[in-house]
C-alpha positions in Angstrom: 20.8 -23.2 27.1 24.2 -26.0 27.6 26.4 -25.1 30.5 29.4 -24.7 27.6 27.4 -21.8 26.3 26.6 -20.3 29.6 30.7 -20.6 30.2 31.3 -19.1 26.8 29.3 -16.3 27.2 31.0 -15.9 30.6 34.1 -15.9 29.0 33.4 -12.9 26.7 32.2 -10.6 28.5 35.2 -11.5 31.4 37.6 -10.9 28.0 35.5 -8.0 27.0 35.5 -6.1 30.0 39.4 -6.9 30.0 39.6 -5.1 26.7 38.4 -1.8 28.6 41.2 -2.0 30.1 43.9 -3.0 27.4 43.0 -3.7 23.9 45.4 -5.9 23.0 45.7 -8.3 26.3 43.0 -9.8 26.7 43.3 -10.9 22.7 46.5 -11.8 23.3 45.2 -14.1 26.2 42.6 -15.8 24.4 44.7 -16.6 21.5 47.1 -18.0 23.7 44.6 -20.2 25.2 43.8 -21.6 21.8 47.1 -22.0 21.1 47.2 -24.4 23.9 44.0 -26.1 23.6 42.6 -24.4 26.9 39.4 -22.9 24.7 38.5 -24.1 21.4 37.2 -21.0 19.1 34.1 -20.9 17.1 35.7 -22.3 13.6 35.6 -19.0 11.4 37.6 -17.4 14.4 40.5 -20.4 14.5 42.7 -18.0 13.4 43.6 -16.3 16.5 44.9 -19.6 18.0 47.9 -19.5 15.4 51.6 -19.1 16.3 51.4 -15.7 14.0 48.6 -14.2 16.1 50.1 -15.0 19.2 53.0 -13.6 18.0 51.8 -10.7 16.4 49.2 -10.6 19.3 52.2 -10.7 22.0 54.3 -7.9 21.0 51.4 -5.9 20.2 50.2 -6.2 24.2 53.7 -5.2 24.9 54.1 -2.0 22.4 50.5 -0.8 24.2 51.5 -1.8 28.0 54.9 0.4 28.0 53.2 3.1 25.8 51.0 3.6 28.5 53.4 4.3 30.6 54.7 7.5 29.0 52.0 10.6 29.9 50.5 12.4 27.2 50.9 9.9 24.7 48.5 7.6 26.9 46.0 9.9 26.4 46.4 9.9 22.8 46.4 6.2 22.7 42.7 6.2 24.6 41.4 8.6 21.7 42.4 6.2 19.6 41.4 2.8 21.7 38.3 3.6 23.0 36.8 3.0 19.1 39.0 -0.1 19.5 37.9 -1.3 22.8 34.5 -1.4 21.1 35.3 -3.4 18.2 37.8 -5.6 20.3 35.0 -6.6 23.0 32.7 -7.2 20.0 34.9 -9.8 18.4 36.3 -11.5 21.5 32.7 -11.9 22.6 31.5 -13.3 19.0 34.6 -15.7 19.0 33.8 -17.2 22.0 30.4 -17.2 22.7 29.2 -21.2 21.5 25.9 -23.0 19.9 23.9 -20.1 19.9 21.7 -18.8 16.8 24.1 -16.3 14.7 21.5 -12.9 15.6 21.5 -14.0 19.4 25.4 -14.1 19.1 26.2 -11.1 17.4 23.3 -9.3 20.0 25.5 -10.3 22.7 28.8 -9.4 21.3 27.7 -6.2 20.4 25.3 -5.4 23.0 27.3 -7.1 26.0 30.7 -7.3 24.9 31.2 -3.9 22.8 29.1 -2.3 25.5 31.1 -3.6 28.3 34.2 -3.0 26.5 33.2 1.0 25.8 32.0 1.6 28.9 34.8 0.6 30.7 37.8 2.1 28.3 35.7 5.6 28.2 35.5 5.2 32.5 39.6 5.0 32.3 39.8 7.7 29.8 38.3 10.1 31.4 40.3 8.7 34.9 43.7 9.0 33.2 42.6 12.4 31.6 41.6 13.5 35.4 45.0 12.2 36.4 46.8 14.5 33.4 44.6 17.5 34.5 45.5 17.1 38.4 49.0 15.9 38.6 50.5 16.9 34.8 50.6 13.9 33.8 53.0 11.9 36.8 50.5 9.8 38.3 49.1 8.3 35.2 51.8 5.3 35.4 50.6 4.4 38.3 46.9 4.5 36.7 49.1 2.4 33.6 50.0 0.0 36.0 46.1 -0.1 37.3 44.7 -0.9 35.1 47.3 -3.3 33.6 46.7 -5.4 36.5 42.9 -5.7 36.4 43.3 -6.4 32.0 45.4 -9.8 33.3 43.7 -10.6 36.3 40.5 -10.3 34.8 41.4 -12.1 31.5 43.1 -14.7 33.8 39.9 -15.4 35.5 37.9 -15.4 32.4 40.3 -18.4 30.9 41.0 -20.4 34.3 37.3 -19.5 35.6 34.6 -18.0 33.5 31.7 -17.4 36.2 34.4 -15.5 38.4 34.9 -13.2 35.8 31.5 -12.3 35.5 30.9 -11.4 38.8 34.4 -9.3 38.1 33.0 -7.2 35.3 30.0 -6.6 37.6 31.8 -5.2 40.8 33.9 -3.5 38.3 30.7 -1.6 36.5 28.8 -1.2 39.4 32.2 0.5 40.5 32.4 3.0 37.7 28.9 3.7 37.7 28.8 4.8 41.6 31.6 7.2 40.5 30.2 8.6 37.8 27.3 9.0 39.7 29.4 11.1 42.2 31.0 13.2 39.7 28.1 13.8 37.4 27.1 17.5 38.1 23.7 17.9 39.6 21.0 19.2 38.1 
């Protein structure tokens, strides 16, 4: 396997774990990146790099970043995006991922980058949902704000540095896994 496809792969599960946290972000980020010529899309996914996606992409990430914000309807929003989050991480990974055989690259993007995606959306769900339970709903901006941070600085290091990200999405699922571990109920 070439070191571009290593990086590519790197840099959809990085933009796939970002989707877990924000749907629309992290596509938002990568089509900006094509749109500058930072990362060159697989050629049936050169749409996102146009000015209309980014556009379209860009006030899209900002309609879901301040709806998040409001309590309650976040909560409704994560019924609807964790379904999202899956197909989102899918397609980021497929768009990305480079010179690999078409079943090894949809695999991956649904295997690594839906997964990764999913898992990580359904771990904030059920955080913000906590957060509504225990509070009524007033500390879940903060929660917004959260995990608003970790969708750009994760997508960040996925564009600017792919390998970092990876060992992001790691700390980050070995994260949620130790606390679902402690909140599981025992047996």
């Amino acid at each position: 396997m070439e070191p571009d496809t290593i990086i590519s792969i790197f840099l959809g599960i990085g933009l796939a774990a970002s989707v877990g946290f924000r749907v629309f972000l992290p596509l938002f980020a990568l089509s900006l990146s094509a749109y500058l010529g930072i990362w060159e899309l697989n050629d049936s996914w050169q749409w996102i790099g146009s000015l209309a996606a980014l556009v379209a992409l860009g006030v899209a990430t900002l309609v879901e970043i301040f709806a998040y914000f409001i309590p309650w309807v976040d909560n409704a929003l994560d019924s609807l995006a964790i379904p999202l989050a899956g197909i989102a991480g899918t397609a980021v990974m497929v768009s990305t991922v480079a010179d690999l055989d078409p079943v090894v690259t949809w695999s991956l993007a649904i295997i690594a980058g839906g997964g990764t995606a999913t898992a990580i959306k359904g771990a904030n769900a059920a955080g913000r949902l906590t957060s509504s339970a225990t509070t009524g709903g007033l500390a879940n901006p903060l929660v917004s704000t959260v995990e608003t941070g970790a969708a750009v600085a994760v997508s960040t290091a996925s564009i600017l540095v792919p390998p970092i990200a990876a060992i992001l999405v790691i700390v980050i699922l070995v994260f949620i896994f130790r606390i679902y571990r402690k909140l599981r109920p025992k047996a």
